[in-house]
N, C-alpha and C positions, 0 to 999 in steps of 0.2 A: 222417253227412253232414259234408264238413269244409265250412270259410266261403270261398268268395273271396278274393283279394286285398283284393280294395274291401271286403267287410265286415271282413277282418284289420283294414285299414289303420283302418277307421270306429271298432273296438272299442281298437285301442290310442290314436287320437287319443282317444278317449270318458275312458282312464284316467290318461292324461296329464295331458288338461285336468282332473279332478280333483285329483290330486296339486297339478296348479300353484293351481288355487282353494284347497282348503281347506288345504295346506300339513300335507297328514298321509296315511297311506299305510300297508299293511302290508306284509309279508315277502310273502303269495303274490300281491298284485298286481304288485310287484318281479318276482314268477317270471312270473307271467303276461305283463309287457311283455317279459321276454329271450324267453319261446315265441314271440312274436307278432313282432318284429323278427327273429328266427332263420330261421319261415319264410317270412316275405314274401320276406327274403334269398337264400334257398333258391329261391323259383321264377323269380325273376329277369325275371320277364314285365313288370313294372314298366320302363316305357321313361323314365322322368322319372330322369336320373340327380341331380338334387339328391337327390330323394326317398333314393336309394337310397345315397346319399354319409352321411346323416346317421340311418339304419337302424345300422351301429357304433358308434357315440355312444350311441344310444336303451339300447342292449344292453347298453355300459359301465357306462350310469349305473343300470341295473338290479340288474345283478350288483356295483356298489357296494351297491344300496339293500338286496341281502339278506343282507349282510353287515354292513350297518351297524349297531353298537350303537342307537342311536337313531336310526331310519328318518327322523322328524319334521324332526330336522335336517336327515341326508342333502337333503329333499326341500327345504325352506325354503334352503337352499343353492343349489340347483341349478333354482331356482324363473325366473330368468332365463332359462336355456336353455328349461327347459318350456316358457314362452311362444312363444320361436323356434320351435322343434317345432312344439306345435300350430298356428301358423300356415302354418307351411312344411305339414302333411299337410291344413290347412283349403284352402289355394291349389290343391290336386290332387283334391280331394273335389268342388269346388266346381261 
């Protein structure tokens, strides 16, 4: 059974907003936000084009973070945009 949209969308806001709180993160929740932005992208049933503008970004900064020598960083880095994010997929959830 695959998930929804709305549940894709619930479960990468759910790992985001981790990342951005504890500021720590590993390599296959990295892999798991680029699946999860990949296919939300892919069904395109999404009519909110903010949502869907900032779905490339989510995907960049993924495939940054499993590359990244020290993911911790990477995330404590990019801990500002997280916040953006999950408020921007909170305002569509809501």
């Amino acid at each position: 059974m695959s998930l929804s949209v709305q549940n894709q969308l619930g479960l990468l806001r759910d790992i985001l907003s981790e990342h951005c709180e504890s500021c720590c993160g590993s390599k296959s929740e990295c892999e798991q936000i680029s699946r999860l932005a990949r296919s939300i992208l892919s069904h395109k049933s999404t009519d909110q084009q903010e949502l869907l503008a900032l779905l490339p970004s989510i995907h960049s900064y993924s495939t940054a973070g499993e590359k990244a020598a020290d993911i911790n960083a990477h995330i404590t880095t990019n801990r500002e945009q997280l916040e953006d994010w999950v408020e921007t997929i909170d305002s569509f959830q809501g």
